[in-house]
TIVEXGU-450178 format. One record per residue (C-alpha): residue in one letter; z, y, x. Coordinates in steps of 0.5 Angstrom, whole numbers. Last residue first. Example, Ala and Ser with C-alpha at 12.3 -4.5 7.8 and 13.67 -1.06 7.14 Angstrom:
2
+------+-------+-------+-------+
| type |    zz |    yy |    xx |
+------+-------+-------+-------+
|    s |    14 |    -2 |    27 |
|    a |    16 |    -9 |    25 |
+------+-------+-------+-------+
This chain:
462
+------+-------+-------+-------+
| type |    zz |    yy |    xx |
+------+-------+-------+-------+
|    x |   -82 |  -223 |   204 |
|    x |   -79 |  -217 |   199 |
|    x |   -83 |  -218 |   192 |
|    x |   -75 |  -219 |   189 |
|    x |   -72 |  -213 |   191 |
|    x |   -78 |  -209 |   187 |
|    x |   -77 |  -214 |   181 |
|    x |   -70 |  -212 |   181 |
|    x |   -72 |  -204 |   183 |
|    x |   -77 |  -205 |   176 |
|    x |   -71 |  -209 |   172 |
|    x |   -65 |  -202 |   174 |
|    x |   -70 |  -199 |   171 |
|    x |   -72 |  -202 |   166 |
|    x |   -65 |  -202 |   163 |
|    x |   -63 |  -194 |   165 |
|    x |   -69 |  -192 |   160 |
|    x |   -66 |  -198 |   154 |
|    x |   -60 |  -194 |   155 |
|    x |   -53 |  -197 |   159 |
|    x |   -48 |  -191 |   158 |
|    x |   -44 |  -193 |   152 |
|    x |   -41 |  -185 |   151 |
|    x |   -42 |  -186 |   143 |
|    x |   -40 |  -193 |   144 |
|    x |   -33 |  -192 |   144 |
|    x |   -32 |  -188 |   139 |
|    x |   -36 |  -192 |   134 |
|    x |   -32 |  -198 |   136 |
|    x |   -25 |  -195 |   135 |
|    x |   -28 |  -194 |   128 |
|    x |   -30 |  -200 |   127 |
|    x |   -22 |  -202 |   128 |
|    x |   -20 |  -197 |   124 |
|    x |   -24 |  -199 |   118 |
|    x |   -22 |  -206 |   119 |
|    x |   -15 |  -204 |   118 |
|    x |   -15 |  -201 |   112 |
|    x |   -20 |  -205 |   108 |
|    x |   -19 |  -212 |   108 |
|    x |   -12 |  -213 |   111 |
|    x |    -9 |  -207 |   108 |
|    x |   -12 |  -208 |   100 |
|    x |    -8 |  -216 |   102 |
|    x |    -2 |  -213 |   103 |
|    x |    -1 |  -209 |    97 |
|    x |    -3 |  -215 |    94 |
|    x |     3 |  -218 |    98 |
|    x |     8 |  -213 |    96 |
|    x |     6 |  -213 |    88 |
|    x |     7 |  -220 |    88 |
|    x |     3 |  -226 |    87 |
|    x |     0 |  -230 |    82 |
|    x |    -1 |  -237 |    80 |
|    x |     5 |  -240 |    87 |
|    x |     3 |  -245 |    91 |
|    x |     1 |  -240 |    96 |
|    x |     6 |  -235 |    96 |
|    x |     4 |  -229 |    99 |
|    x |    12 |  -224 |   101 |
|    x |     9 |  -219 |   103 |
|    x |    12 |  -221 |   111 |
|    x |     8 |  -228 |   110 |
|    x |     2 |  -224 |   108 |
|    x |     3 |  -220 |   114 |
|    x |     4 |  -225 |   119 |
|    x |    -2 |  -230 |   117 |
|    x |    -7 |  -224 |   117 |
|    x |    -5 |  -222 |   124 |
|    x |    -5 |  -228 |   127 |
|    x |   -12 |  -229 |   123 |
|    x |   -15 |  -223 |   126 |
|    x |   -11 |  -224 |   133 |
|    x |   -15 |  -231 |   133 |
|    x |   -23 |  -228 |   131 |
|    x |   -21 |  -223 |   137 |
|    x |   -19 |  -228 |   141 |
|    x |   -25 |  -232 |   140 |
|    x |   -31 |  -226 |   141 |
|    x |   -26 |  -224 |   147 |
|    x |   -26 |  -232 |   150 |
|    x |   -34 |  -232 |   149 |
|    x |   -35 |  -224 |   153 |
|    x |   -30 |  -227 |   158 |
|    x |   -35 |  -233 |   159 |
|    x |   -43 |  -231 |   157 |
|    x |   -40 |  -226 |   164 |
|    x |   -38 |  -232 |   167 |
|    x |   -43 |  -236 |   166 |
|    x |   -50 |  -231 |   166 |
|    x |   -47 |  -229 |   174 |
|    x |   -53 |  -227 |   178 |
|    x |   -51 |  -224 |   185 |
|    x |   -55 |  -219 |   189 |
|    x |   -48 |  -214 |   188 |
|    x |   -50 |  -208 |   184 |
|    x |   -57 |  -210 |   182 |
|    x |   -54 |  -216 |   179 |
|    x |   -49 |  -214 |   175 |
|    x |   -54 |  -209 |   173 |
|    x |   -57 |  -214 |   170 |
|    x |   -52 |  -217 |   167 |
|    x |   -50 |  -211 |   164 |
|    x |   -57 |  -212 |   160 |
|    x |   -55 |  -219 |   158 |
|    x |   -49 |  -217 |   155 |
|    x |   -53 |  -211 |   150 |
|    x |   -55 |  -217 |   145 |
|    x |   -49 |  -220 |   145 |
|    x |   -46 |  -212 |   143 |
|    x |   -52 |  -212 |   137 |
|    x |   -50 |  -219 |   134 |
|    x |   -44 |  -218 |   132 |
|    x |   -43 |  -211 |   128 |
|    x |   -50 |  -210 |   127 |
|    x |   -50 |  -215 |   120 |
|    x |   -43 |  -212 |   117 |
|    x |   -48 |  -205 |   116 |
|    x |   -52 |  -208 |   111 |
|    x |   -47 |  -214 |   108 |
|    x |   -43 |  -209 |   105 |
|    x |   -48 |  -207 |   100 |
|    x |   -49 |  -213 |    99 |
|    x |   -41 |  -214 |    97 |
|    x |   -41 |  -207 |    93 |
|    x |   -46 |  -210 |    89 |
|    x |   -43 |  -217 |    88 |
|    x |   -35 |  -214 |    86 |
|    x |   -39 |  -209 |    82 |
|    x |   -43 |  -213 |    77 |
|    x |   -37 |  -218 |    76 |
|    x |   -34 |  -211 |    73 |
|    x |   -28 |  -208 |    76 |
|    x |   -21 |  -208 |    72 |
|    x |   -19 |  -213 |    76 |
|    x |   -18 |  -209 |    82 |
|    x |   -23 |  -205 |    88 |
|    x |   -21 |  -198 |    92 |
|    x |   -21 |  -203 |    98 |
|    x |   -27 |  -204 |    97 |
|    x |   -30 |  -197 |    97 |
|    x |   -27 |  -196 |   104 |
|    x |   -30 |  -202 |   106 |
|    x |   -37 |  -201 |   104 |
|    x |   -37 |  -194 |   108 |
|    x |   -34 |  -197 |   114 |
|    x |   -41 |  -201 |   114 |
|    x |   -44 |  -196 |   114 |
|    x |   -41 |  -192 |   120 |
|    x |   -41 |  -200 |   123 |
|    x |   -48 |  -200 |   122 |
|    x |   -51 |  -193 |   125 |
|    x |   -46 |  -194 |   131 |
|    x |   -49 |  -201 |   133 |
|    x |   -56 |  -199 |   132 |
|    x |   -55 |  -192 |   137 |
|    x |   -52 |  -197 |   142 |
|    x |   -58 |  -201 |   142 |
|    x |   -63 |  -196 |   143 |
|    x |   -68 |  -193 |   138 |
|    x |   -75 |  -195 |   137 |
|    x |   -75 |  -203 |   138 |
|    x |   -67 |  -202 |   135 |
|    x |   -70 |  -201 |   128 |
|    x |   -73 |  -206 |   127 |
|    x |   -68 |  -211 |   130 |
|    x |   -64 |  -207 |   124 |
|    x |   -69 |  -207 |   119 |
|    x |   -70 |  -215 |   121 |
|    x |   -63 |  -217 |   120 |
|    x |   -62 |  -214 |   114 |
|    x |   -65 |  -219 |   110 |
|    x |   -59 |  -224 |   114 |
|    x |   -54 |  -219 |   111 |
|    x |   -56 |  -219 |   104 |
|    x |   -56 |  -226 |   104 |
|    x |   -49 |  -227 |   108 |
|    x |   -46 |  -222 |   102 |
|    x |   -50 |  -226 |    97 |
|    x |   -48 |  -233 |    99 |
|    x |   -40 |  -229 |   100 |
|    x |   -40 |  -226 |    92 |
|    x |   -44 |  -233 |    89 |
|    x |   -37 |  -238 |    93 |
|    x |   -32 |  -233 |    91 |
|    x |   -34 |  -232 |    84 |
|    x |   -29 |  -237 |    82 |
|    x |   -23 |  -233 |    85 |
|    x |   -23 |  -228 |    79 |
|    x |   -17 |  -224 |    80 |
|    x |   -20 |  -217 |    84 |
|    x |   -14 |  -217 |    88 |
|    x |   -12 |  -225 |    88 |
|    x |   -17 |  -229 |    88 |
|    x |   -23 |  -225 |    91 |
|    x |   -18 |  -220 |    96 |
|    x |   -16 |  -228 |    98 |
|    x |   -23 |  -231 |    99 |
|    x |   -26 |  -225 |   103 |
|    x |   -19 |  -225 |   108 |
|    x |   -22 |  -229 |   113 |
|    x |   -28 |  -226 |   114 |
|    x |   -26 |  -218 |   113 |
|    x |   -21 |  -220 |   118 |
|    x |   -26 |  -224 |   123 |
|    x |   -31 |  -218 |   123 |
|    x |   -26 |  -213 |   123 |
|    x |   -23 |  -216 |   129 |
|    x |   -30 |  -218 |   133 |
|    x |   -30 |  -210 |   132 |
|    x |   -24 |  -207 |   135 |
|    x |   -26 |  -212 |   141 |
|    x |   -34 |  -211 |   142 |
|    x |   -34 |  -204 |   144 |
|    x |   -28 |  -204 |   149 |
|    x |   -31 |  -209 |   152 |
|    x |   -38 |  -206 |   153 |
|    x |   -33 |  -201 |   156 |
|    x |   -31 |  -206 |   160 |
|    x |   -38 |  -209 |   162 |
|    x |   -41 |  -202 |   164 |
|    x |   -35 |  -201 |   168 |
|    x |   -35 |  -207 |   173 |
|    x |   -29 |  -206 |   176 |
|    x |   -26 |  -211 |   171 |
|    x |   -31 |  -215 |   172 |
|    x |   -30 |  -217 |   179 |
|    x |   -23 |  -218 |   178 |
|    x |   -25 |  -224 |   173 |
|    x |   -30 |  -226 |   179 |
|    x |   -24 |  -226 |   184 |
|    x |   -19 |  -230 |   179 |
|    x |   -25 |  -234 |   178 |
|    x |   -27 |  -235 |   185 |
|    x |   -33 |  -232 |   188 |
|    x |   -39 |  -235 |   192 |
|    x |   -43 |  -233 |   186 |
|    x |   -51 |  -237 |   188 |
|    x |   -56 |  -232 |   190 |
|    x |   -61 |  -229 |   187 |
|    x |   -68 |  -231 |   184 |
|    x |   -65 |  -237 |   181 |
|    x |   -70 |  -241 |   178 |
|    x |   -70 |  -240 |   171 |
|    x |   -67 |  -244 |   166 |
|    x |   -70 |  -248 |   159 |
|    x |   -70 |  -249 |   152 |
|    x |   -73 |  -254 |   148 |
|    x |   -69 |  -261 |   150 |
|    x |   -62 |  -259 |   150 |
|    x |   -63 |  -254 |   144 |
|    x |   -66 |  -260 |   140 |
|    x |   -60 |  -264 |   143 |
|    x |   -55 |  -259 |   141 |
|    x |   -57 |  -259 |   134 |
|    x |   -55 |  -266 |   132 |
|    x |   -48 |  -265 |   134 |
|    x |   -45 |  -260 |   129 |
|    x |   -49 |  -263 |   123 |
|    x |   -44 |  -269 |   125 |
|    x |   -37 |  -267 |   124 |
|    x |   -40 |  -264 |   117 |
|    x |   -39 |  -270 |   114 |
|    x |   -32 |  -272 |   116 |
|    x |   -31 |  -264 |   115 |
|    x |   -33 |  -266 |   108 |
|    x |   -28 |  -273 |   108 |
|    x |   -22 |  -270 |   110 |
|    x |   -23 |  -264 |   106 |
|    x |   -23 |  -269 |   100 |
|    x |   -17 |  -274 |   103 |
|    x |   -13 |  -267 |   103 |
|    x |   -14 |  -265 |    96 |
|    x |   -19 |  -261 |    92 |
|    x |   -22 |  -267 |    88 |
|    x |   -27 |  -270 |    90 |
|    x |   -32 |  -264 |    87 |
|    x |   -28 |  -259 |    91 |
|    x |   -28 |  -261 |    98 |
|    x |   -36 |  -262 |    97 |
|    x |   -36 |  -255 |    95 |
|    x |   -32 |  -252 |    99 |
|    x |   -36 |  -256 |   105 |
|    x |   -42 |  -253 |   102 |
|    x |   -39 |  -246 |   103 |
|    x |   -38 |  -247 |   111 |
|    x |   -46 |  -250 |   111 |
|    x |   -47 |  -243 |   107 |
|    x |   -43 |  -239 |   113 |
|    x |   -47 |  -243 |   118 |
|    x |   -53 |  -239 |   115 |
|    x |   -50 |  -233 |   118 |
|    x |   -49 |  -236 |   126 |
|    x |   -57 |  -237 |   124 |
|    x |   -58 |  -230 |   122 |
|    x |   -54 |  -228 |   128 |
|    x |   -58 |  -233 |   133 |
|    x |   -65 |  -231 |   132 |
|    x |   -63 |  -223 |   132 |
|    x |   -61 |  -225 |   138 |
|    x |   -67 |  -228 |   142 |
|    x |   -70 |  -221 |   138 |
|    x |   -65 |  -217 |   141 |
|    x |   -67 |  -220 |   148 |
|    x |   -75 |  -220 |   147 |
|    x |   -73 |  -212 |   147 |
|    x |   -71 |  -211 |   153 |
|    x |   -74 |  -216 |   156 |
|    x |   -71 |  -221 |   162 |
|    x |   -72 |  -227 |   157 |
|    x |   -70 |  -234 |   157 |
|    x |   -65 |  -233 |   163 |
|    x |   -61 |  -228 |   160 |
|    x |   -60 |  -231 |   154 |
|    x |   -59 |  -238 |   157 |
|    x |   -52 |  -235 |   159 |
|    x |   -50 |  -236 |   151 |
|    x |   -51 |  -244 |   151 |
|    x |   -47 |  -245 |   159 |
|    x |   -41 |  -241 |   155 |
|    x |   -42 |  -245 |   148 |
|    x |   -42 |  -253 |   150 |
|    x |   -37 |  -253 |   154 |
|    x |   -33 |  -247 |   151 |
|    x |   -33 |  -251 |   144 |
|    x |   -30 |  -257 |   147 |
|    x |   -24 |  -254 |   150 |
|    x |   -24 |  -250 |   143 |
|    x |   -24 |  -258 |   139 |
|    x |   -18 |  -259 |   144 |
|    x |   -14 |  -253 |   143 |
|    x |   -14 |  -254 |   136 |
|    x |   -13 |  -261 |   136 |
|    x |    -6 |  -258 |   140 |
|    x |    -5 |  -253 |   135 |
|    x |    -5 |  -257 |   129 |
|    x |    -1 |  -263 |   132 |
|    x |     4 |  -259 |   135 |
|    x |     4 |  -255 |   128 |
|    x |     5 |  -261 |   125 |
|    x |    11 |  -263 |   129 |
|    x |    14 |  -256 |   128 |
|    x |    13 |  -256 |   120 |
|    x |    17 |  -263 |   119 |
|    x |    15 |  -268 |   115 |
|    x |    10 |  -272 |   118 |
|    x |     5 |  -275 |   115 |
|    x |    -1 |  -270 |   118 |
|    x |    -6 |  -268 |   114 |
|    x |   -13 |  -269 |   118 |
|    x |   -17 |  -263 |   118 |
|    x |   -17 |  -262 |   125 |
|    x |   -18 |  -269 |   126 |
|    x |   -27 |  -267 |   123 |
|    x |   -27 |  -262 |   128 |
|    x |   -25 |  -265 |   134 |
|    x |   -30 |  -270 |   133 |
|    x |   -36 |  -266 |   133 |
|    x |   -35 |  -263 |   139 |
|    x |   -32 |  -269 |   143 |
|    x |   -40 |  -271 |   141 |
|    x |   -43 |  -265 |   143 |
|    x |   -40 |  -263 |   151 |
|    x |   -43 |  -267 |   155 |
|    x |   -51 |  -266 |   152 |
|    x |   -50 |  -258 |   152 |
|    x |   -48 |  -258 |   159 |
|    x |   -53 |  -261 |   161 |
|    x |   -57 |  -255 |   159 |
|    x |   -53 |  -249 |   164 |
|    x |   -54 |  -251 |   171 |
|    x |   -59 |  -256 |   170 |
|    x |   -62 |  -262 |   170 |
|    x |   -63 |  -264 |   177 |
|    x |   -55 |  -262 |   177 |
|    x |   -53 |  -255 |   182 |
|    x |   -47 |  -253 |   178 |
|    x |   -44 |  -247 |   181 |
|    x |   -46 |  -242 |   176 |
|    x |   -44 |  -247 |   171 |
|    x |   -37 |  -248 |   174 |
|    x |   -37 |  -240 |   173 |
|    x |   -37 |  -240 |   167 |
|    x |   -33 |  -245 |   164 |
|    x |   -27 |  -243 |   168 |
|    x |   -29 |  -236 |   164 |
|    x |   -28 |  -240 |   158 |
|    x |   -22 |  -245 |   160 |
|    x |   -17 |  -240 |   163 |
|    x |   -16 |  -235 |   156 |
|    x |   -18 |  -240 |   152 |
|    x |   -13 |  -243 |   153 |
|    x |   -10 |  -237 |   150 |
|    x |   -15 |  -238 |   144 |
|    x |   -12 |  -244 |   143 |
|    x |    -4 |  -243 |   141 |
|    x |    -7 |  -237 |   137 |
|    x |   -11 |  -241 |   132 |
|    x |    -5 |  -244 |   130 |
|    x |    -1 |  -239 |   129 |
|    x |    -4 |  -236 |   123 |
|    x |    -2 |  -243 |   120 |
|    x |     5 |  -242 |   123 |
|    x |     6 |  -236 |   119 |
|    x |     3 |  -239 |   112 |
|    x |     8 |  -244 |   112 |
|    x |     4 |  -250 |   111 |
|    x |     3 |  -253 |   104 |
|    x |    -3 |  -258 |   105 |
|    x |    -8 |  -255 |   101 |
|    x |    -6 |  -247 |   100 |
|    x |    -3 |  -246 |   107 |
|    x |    -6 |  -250 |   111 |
|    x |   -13 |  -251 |   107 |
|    x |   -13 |  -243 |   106 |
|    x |   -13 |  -242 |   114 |
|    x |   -18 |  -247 |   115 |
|    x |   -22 |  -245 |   110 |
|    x |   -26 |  -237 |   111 |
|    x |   -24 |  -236 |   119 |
|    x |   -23 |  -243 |   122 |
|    x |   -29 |  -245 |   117 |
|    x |   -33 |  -239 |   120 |
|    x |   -31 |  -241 |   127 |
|    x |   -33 |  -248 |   128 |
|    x |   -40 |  -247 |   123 |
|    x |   -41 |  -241 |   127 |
|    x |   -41 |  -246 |   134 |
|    x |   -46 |  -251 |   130 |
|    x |   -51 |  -244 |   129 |
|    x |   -50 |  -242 |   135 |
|    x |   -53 |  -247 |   138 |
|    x |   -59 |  -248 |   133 |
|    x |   -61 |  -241 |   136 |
|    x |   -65 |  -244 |   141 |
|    x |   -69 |  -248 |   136 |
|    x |   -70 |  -242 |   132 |
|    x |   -72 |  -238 |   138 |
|    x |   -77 |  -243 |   140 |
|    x |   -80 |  -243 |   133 |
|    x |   -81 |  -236 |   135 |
|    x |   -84 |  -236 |   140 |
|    x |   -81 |  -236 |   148 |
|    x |   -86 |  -239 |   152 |
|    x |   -88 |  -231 |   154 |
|    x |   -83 |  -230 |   158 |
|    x |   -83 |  -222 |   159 |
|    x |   -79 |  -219 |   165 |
|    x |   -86 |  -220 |   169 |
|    x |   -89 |  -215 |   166 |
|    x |   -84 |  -210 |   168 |
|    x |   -81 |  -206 |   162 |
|    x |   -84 |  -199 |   161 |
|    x |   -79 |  -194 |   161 |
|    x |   -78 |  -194 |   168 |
|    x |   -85 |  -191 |   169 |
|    x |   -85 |  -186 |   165 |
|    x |   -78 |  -184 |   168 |
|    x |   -81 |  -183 |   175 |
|    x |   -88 |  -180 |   172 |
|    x |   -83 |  -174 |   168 |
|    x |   -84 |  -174 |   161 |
+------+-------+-------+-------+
C-alpha cells in the first residue's frame, strides 16, 4: 500500500469523541426510539385502526399520511436550516428537542380520537390535519436530533456504532406499538380503547427527550455558518452528487421498509389466516433484527458501509421471495421461521444509509467550507417520511382497487392477491433498485478519511 493511502486510511485522532460511551449512545438513541414509536404505529396500527375500528374507506385512510409527508416536503428541510442558523446560548440543535416534546406527545394521542361526525370528508380533514401537526412537531424535535450525529462523532466507525444504537432502539419501539395493541384489545378493541392506550403512549413520547437533551452535546463550529436560503440550500444538494446517489439508495428501500411494516398485520390475518399470531410473528421479527445488529456493525468495522447495505438487502430479498409463496396450509413453525430469517437482512436497510449520511456531510464541507448537519438531517428526514406515506397510499390504494373489506370475516380471491404483491413483489423490487444503485456508491471508508485528514489539515491553518 502506497504511504498516501495508508495515511488516508487512518482516521485522524481528533475525529474520535471519547465522551461518547456507550450509555451515552443509549441515551442519544432515546430520540429515535419516541420518533419510531410515531411512525411504527402509523405503519403497523393507524391504518388498520381507520379502516377496521372506526370503519374509514380504506383509500382516504392511505391518504392521510400523504396530506403530511407534502407538508413535510417544506417543513423538514425549513427545519434544518433554522437550526443551522440558531445561535441560542443552549445550542443550535438541543433546545429544540425541550420545545418541540410536548406538542409532540399531544398530537398523537388527538390522532386517535373518533371523530363524531358522519361525513368521510370531514374526518379525513380532521385526520390529515392532525396528522400534519403531530409531523410539524415531529420534524422540530427529529431533524435538529439527527444533525447531532455528525457532531458527536467525526469517526467512521464510531458513526455506525451511533447508529446501530439508534436502530436497535427505533426497533424496540415496535414492542412499545405492540403493547398499545395489547392495551387496546384488553379494554375492548374499540375507538375509546385506542384512545386511552395512545393516551398512555402520548406520555412515553415526551420523557425521553429531556434525557437527550441534557446528556448530549454539540460541537463548536469549525466552519462557517450556511449563508444560504433554503431553496438555495436544496439547490445545493441537487448538485451534490454523493448526496443524491445516497438518495436514490436510501428511497426504494424506505419503501419496502414501511410496506413490508404495515402489510405484516394483513398477510398474517388474511393470507396465512392466523391473525392471533400477529403480536408473537412481529416480537420475534424485531428480536431477530436487534440480534443482527451487532454482526452487522461487525461486519461494517471490516468492509465498507456500502458493501454491509448490499449484503442485507440481497438477504433480505430472499426472505420476501419465500414469503410471498406463504398460505394457510403453512405450519405456525414456518410463518415464525421465515419472519426471523427476514429480520436478518430487514435490519441493514435502515440504519446503514444513516450511517453513510454524516460522512457525505463531510464532503459537503470539504467541498464548500461550510457544515450544514440540519438541512441535510432534513431532506434525509423528509424522504425517511415520504417513503413510509408512498408505502401506505400505495397499500390503501391497491386494497380498495382489490376489493379489501375491513368489516368483512374473509376476503376475495382479487384483495389476497393484492396482499402477496404488496408484501412481496413490490418490496423485492424496490430493494432491488437499491442494490443497483449502491453497487456504484463511491464515497469508501478510504475516500472518508481522506477528505477528514485534509478537514483537520484546513482546520490547523492560523
Amino acid at each position: 500500500m502506497s504511504r498516501p493511502m495508508a495515511e488516508a486510511s487512518a482516521p485522524p485522532a481528533a475525529s474520535r469523541d471519547h465522551r461518547l460511551t456507550a450509555p451515552i449512545k443509549v441515551i442519544y438513541s432515546l430520540g429515535d426510539h419516541t420518533v419510531n414509536v410515531v411512525l411504527t404505529s402509523m405503519t403497523l396500527l393507524y391504518i388498520r385502526y381507520l379502516t377496521d375500528v372506526v370503519h374509514f374507506p380504506a383509500h382516504l385512510a392511505g391518504a392521510v399520511p400523504l396530506v403530511g409527508r407534502f407538508v413535510d416536503a417544506f417543513t423538514d428541510p425549513l427545519m434544518g436550516r433554522i437550526s443551522d442558523h440558531t445561535r441560542w446560548r443552549g445550542g443550535r440543535r438541543r433546545p429544540y428537542m425541550l420545545l418541540g416534546c410536548l406538542p409532540f406527545g399531544a398530537s398523537f394521542a388527538l390522532l386517535w380520537w373518533d371523530v363524531p361526525i358522519a361525513s368521510d370528508w370531514t374526518r379525513f380533514a380532521y385526520y390529515a390535519s392532525v396528522y400534519t401537526v403531530l409531523s410539524i412537531t415531529m420534524t422540530v424535535v427529529s431533524v435538529p436530533y439527527l444533525a447531532l450525529i455528525p457532531e458527536m462523532s467525526r469517526d467512521y466507525d464510531e458513526r455506525t456504532s451511533l447508529n446501530t444504537y439508534r436502530a436497535a432502539a427505533g426497533l424496540i419501539a415496535v414492542f412499545v406499538t405492540i403493547s398499545m395493541s395489547v392495551m387496546a384489545r384488553s379494554r375492548g378493541d374499540d375507538a375509546a380503547a385506542w384512545a386511552q392506550a395512545a393516551l398512555v403512549i402520548s406520555v412515553w413520547l415526551v420523557v425521553p427527550w429531556l434525557l437527550v437533551h441534557r446528556f448530549t452535546w454539540e460541537r463548536p463550529l469549525a466552519a462557517e455558518t450556511p449563508t444560504v436560503g433554503v431553496v438555495e440550500g436544496l439547490k445545493l444538494l441537487a448538485r451534490h452528487r454523493t448526496y443524491q446517489h445516497l438518495c436514490a439508495i436510501y428511497i426504494p428501500g424506505r419503501i419496502a421498509i414501511d410496506l413490508v411494516s404495515a402489510m405484516f398485520f394483513y398477510y398474517i390475518a388474511w393470507v396465512i389466516g392466523r391473525r392471533e399470531d400477529f403480536e408473537e410473528a412481529l416480537g420475534l421479527f424485531i428480536v431477530v433484527v436487534i440480534l443482527a445488529l451487532p454482526f452487522w456493525l461487525a461486519l461494517a468495522r471490516r468492509l465498507d458501509k456500502r458493501a454491509v447495505l448490499i449484503a442485507g438487502m440481497a438477504w433480505w430479498i430472499v426472505a420476501q421471495a419465500v414469503i410471498g409463496l406463504g398460505g394457510p396450509d403453512w405450519p405456525r413453525w414456518a410463518l415464525f421461521a421465515v419472519a426471523g430469517f427476514a429480520g436478518v437482512g430487514y435490519a441493514v436497510a435502515d440504519f446503514m444509509p444513516w450511517a453513510m449520511l454524516p460522512d457525505v456531510i463531510d464532503e459537503d464541507e470539504r467541498n464548500t467550507g461550510q457544515r450544514r448537519e440540519g438541512l441535510y438531517s432534513g431532506m434525509f428526514t423528509f424522504l425517511r417520511k415520504i417513503g413510509g406515506a408512498l408505502a401506505i397510499f400505495m397499500m390503501g390504494v391497491t386494497l380498495r382497487i382489490s376489493g379489501y373489506d375491513g368489516a368483512a370475516d374473509t376476503q376475495s380471491e382479487s384483495a389476497i392477491g393484492a396482499m402477496r404483491v404488496l408484501m412481496a413483489v413490490v418490496p423485492i423490487a424496490m430493494l432491488s433498485i437499491s442494490i443497483s444503485v449502491a453497487r456504484s456508491y463511491p464515497l469508501s471508508r478510504e475516500v472518508h478519511h481522506a477528505i477528514l485528514a485534509e478537514l483537520e489539515a484546513r482546520r490547523a491553518k492560523p
